[in-house]
C-alpha positions as CSV (number, residue, x, y, z in Angstrom):
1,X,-57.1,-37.2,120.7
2,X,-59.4,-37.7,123.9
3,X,-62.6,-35.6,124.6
4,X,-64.6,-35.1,127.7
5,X,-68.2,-33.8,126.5
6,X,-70.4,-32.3,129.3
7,X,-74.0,-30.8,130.1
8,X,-76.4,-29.7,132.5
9,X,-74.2,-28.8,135.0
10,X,-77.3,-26.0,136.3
11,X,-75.3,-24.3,138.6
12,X,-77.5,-22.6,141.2
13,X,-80.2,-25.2,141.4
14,X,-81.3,-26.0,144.8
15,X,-80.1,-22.5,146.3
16,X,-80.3,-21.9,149.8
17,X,-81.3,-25.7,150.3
18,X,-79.9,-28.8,151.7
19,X,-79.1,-29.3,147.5
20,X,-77.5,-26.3,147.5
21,X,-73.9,-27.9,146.9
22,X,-74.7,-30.8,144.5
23,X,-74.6,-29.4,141.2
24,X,-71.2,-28.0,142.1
25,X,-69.9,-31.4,143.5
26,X,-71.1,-33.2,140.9
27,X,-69.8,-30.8,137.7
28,X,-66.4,-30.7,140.1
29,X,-65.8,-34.5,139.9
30,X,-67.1,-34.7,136.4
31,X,-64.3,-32.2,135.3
32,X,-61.9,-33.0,137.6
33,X,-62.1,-36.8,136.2
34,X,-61.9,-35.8,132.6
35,X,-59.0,-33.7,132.8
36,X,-57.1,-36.8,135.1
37,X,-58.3,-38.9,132.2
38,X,-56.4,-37.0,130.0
39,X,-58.9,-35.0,128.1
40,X,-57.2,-32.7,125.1
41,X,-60.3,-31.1,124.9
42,X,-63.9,-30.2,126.6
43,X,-67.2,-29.8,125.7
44,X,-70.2,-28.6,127.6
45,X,-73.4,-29.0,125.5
46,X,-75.5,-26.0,127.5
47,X,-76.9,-25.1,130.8
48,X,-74.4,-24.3,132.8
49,X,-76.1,-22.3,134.7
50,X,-79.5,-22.7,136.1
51,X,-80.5,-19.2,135.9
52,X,-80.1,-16.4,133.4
53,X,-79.2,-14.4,135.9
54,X,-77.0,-16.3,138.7
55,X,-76.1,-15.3,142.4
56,X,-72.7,-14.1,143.1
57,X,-72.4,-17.0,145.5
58,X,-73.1,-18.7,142.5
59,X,-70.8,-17.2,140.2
60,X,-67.9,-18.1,142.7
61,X,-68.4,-21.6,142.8
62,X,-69.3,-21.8,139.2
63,X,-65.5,-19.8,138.4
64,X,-63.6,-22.5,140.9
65,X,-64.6,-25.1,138.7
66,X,-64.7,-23.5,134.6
67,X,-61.3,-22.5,135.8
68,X,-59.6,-25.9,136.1
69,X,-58.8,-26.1,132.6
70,X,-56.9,-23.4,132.6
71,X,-55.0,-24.2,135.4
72,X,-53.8,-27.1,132.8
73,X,-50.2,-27.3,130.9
74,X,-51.1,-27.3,127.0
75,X,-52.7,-30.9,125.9
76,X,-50.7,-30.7,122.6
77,X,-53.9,-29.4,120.7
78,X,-54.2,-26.6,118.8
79,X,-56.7,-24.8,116.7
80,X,-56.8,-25.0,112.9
81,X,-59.7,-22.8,112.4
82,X,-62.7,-21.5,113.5
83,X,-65.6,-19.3,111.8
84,X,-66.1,-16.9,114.4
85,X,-63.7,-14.1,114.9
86,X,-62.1,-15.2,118.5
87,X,-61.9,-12.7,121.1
88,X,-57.9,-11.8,122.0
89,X,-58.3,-13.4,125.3
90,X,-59.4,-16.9,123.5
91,X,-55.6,-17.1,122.8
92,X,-54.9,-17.7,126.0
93,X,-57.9,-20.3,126.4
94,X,-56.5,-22.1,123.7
95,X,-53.1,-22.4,125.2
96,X,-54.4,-24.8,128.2
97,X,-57.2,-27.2,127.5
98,X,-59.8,-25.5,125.8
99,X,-63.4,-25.8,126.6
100,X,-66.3,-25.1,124.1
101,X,-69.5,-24.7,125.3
102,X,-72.9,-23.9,124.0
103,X,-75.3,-21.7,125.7
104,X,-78.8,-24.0,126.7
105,X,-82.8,-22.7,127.4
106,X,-81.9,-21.8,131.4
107,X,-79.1,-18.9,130.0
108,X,-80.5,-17.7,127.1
109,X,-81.6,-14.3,126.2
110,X,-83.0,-12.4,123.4
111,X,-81.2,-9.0,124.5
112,X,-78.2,-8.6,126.5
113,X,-75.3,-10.7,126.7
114,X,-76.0,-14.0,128.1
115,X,-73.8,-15.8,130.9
116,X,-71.7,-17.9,128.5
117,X,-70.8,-14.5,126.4
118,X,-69.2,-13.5,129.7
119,X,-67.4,-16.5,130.4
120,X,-65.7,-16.2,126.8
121,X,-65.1,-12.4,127.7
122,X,-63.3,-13.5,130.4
123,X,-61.5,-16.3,128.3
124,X,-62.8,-19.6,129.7
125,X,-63.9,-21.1,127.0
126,X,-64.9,-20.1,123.5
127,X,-69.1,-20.3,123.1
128,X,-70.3,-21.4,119.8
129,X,-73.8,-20.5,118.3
130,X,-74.1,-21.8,114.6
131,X,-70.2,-21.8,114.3
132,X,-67.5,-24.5,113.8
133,X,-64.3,-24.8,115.0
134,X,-61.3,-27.2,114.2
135,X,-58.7,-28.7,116.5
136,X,-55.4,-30.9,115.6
137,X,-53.1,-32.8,117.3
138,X,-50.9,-35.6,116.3
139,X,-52.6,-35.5,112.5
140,X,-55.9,-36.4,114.2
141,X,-58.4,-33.5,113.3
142,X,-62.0,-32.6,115.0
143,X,-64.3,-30.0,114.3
144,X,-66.9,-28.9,116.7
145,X,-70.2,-28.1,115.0
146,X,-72.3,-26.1,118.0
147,X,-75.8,-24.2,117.8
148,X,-77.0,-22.8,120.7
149,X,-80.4,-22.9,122.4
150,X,-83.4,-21.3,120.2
151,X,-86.8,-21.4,121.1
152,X,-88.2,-24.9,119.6
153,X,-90.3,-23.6,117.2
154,X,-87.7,-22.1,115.8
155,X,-84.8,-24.7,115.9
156,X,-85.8,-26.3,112.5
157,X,-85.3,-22.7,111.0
158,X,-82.6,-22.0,112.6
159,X,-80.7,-25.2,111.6
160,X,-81.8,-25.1,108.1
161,X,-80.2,-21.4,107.9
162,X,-77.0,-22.4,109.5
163,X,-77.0,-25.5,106.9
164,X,-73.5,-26.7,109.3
165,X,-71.4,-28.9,106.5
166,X,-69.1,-31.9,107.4
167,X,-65.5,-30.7,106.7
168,X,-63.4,-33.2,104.5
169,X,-60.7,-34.5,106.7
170,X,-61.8,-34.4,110.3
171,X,-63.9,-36.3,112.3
172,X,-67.1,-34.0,112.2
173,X,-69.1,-33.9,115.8
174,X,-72.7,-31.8,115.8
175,X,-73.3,-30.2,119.1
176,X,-76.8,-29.0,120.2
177,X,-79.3,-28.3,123.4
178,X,-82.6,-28.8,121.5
179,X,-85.8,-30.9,122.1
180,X,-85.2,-33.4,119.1
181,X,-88.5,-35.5,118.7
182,X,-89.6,-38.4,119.8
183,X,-86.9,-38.3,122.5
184,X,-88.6,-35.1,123.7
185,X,-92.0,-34.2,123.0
186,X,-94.9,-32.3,123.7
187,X,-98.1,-31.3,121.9
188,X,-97.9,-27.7,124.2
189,X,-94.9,-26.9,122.0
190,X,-94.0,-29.4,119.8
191,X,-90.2,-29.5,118.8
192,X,-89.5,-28.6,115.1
193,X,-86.6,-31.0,114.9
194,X,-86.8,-34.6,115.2
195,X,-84.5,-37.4,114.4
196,X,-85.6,-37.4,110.6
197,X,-84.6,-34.2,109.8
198,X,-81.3,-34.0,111.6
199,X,-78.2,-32.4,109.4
200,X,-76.9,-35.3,107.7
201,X,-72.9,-36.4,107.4
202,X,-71.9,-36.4,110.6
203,X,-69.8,-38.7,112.5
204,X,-71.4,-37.9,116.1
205,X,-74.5,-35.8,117.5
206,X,-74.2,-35.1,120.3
207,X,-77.1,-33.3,122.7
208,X,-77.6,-31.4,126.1
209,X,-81.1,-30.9,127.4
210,X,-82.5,-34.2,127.8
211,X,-80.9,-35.0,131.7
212,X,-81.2,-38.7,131.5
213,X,-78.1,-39.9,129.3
214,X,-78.6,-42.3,126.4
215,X,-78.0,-43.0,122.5
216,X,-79.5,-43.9,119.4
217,X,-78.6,-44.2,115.4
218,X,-80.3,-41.5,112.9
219,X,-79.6,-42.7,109.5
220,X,-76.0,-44.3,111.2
221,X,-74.6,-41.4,113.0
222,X,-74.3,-41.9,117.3
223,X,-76.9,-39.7,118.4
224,X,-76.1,-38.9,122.1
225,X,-77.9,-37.3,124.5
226,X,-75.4,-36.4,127.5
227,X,-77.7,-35.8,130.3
228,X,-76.6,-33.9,133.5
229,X,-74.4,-33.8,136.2
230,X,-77.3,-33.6,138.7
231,X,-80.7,-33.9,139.3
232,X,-83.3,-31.4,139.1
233,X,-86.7,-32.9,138.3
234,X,-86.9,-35.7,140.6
235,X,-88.7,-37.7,138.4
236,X,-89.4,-41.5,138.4
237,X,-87.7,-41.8,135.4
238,X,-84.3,-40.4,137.4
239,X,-84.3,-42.9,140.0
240,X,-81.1,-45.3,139.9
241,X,-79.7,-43.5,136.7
242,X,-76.8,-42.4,136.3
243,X,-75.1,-38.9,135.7
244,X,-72.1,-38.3,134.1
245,X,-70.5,-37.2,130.9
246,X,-68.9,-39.1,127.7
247,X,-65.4,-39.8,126.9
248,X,-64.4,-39.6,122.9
249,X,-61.3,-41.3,122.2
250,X,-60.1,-40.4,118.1
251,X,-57.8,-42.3,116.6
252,X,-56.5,-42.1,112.8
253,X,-59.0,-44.4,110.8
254,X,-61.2,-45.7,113.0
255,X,-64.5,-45.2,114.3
256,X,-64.7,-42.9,117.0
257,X,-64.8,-44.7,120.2
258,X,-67.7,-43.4,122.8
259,X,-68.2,-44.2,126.4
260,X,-70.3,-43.2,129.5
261,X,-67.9,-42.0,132.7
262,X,-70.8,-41.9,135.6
263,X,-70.3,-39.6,139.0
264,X,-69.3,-41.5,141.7
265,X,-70.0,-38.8,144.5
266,X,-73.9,-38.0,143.9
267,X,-76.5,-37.8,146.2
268,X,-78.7,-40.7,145.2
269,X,-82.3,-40.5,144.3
270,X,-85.2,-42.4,144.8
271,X,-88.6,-42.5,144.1
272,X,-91.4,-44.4,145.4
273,X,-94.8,-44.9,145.3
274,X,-97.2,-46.1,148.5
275,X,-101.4,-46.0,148.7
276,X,-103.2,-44.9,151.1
277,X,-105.0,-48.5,151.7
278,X,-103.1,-51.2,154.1
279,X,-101.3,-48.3,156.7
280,X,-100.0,-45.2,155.0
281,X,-97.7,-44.7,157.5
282,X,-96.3,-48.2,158.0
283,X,-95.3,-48.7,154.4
284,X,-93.7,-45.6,154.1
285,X,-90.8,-46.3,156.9
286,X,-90.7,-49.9,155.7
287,X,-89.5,-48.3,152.1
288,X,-87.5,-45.7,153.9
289,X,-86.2,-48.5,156.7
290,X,-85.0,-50.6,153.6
291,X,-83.4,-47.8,151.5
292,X,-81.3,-46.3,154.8
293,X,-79.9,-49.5,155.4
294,X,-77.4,-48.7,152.9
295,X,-74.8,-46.2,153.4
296,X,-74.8,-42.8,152.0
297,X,-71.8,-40.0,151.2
298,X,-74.3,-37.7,151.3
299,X,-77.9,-38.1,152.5
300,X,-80.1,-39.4,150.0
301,X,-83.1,-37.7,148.4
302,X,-86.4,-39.9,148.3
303,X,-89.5,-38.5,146.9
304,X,-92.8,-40.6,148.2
305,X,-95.6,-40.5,145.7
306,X,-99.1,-41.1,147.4
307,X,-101.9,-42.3,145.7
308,X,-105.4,-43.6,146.8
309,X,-108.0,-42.0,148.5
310,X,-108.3,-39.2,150.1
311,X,-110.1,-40.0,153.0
312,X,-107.6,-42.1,154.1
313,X,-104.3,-39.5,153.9
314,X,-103.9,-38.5,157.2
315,X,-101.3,-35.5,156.7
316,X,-100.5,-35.4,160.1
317,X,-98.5,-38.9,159.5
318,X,-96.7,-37.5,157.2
319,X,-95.5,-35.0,159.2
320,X,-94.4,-37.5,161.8
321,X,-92.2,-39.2,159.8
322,X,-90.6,-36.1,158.0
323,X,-89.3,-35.0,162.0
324,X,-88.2,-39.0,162.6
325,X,-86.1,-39.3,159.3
326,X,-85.5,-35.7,158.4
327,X,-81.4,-36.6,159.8
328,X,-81.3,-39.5,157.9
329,X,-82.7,-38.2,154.2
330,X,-84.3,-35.4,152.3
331,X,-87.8,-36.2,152.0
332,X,-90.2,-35.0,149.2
333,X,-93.8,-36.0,149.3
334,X,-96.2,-35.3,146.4
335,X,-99.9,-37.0,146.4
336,X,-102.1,-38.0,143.3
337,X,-105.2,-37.2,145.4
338,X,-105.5,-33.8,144.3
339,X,-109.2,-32.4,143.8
340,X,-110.6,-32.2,140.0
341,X,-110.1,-28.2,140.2
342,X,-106.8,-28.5,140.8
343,X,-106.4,-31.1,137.8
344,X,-105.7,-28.7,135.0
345,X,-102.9,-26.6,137.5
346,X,-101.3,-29.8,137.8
347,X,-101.3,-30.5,134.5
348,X,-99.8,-27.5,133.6
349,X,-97.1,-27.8,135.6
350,X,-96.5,-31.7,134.8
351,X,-96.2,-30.6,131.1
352,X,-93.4,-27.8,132.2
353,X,-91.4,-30.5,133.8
354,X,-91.4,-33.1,131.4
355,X,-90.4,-30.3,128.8
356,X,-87.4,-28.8,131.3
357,X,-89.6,-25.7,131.0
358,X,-88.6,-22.4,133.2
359,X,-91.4,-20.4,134.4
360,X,-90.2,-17.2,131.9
361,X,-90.5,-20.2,128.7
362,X,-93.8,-20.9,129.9
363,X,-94.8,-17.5,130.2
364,X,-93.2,-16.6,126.5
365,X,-95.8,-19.1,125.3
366,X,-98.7,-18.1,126.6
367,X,-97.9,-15.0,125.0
368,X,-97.2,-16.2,121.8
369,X,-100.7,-18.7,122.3
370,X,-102.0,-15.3,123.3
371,X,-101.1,-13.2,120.4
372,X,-102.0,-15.6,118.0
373,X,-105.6,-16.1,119.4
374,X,-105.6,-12.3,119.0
375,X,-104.6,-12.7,115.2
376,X,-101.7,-11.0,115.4
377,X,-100.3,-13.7,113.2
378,X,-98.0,-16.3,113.1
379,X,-94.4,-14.4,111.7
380,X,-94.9,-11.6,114.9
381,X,-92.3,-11.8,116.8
382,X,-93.0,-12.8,120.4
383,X,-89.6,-12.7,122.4
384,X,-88.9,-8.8,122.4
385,X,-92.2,-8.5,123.5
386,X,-92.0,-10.7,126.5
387,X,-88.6,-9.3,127.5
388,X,-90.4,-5.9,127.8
389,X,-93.1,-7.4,130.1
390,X,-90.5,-9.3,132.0
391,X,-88.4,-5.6,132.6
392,X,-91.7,-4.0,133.8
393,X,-91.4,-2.1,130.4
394,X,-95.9,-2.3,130.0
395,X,-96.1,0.9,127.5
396,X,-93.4,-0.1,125.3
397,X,-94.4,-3.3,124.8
398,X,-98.7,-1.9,124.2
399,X,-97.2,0.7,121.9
400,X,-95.3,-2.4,119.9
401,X,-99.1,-4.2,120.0
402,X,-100.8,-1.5,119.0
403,X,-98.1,-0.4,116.0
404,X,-97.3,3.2,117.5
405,X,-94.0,1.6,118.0
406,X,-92.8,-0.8,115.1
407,X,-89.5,-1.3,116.7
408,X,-87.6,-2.0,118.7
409,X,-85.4,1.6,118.2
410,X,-85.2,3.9,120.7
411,X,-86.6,1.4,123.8
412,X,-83.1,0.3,124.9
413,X,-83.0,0.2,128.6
414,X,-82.2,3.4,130.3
């Protein structure tokens, strides 16, 4: 039995840009390659979507590609069980080459269905939140072990009350989109899990959220963090890597075998950093100069970091050489000069890329920091009160502050 598993595919991001058409390139190839490869059966470890609430454009382009699968004869797998009651429409899912996905932090919601509840409704793909579900073919079985995206804080809890239990006789994969400590940390909001106090027994982890892909070993289980199909931070640390999925090859009595399929067709990325000392100007189009002289599918993306002085960045420059290279790349600049009242904005929103933060996470925790500096205690419960704020809903979330309201009852949207 072969499996493709997939993540970060943020569909939307770069909308109405020159990006505008990467992430869909990029998740196209990806699946288009694992199905050619002969996949029996996909998995997308969360994010699909870049926004909660996508774009119809985006929907379109998004349904082009979740739609492949189906468009498949029947791999020969079938399902032996699952602990969710399937919608009807699953049945045909199932028939093709099924796709399990997980919901990640960019679609979640507290209220409302989310996007990956209407994708199942509309029977591309079955969406697992502390479920399992077993496939079989040729007397090789798998079962798919996925939990949604919670809220950090709450992922340890969330885990611990799911308590997901190998299942004799199949090779047992655990599928999350969680920060999992040390891989990704920070003291703003600390992740609950980490790699001590993962579920123990299984045969692979497997993780979405983190976009770079790698592995490790907790306690000798593969712990694999996917990564995306595009880029979206532009980080330093995403220069040169790859993005791509994982093959999974199962065979009876052996160790599953694991291996890294990168996109061929991606924009490439680079990052570089020039001072202002020794000709600002000059050292930039010598970097640029050297990196053009390759060729390029699509134009490259290179974000210039500028440090020194700032008496010696001359912005005009910069200007200049966005108009004389503008055809030939997509150019980001981004200075380290900035004055020491800007320092703790920057900080802020340093820490909310490094985490993969949206603005509305950032926002629910402030609230929560918020409400707790207000002793409101640690077991209120923040998210319906943020949703409320968020829908413009002011009263009904005071009255839930100030306990004329103790639920939620009664404030469903009108």
């Amino acid at each position: 039995m072969k499996l493709a598993v997939l993540s970060d595919f943020h569909f939307g991001f770069g909308y109405n840009s020159e990006l505008e058409t990467d992430s869909f390139d990029n998740a196209d190839e990806a699946m288009q390659r694992a199905i050619e490869g002969g996949a029996d059966l996909v998995l997308i470890a969360g994010d699909i979507f870049d926004l909660r609430y996508p774009k119809t454009p985006v929907w379109t382009h998004a349904m082009r590609i979740l739609t492949r699968p189906l468009l498949q004869e029947s791999t020969g797998v079938r399902m032996v069980s699952c602990t969710k009651e399937l919608k009807p429409i699953s049945k045909h899912t199932l028939q093709h080459l099924p796709v399990v996905s997980l919901h990640g932090n960019h679609e979640f919601r507290s209220r409302d269905s989310n996007t990956l509840e209407a994708l199942e409704n509309a029977g591309l793909l079955v969406h697992l939140h502390k479920d399992a579900i077993v496939f079989e073919k040729d007397g090789v079985r798998v079962a798919i072990h996925g939990m949604s995206w919670v809220p950090d804080r709450y992922a340890k809890r969330e885990l611990d009350e799911w308590n997901p239990q190998p299942i004799a006789g199949c090779t047992n994969i655990l599928m999350m989109h969680q920060s999992i400590a040390p891989y990704i940390f920070s003291p703003l909001d600390a992740p609950s899990l980490t790699s001590a106090n993962m579920p123990k027994g299984f045969d692979l982890i497997f993780d979405g959220h983190l976009h770079r892909p790698g592995s490790d070993t907790v306690d000798g289980t593969p712990l694999m963090f996917v990564g995306s199909t595009v880029i979206t931070q532009f980080e330093k640390g995403e220069a040169g890597a790859d993005k791509g999925y994982y093959d999974v090859e199962l065979l009876p009595n052996e160790l599953p075998a694991v291996a890294f399929r990168p996109i061929a067709n991606g924009r490439r990325f680079f990052f570089e950093e020039v001072a202002t000392d020794g000709g600002l100007r000059q050292n930039i189009e010598s970097r640029l100069d050297s990196i053009l002289a390759g060729g390029f599918a699509k134009k490259p993306m290179v974000r210039v970091k500028i440090t020194g002085k700032q008496s010696e960045y001359v912005p005009q420059d910069v200007k200049e050489i966005e108009r004389a290279y503008g055809d030939r790349a997509i150019l980001r600049f981004v200075n380290d000069l900035e004055s020491p009242e800007m320092a703790d904005k920057a900080e802020m929103l340093r820490s909310m890329r490094d985490q993969g933060m949206t603005v509305e996470e950032k926002g629910l925790q402030l609230l929560h920091e918020s409400l707790q500096q207000l002793q409101f205690g640690s077991s209120f419960e923040t998210q319906p009160v943020f949703d409320l704020l968020v829908d413009g809903r002011v009263d009904s979330a005071f009255d839930i502050l100030t306990g004329q309201q103790s639920t939620l009852a009664g404030l469903a949207k009108k």
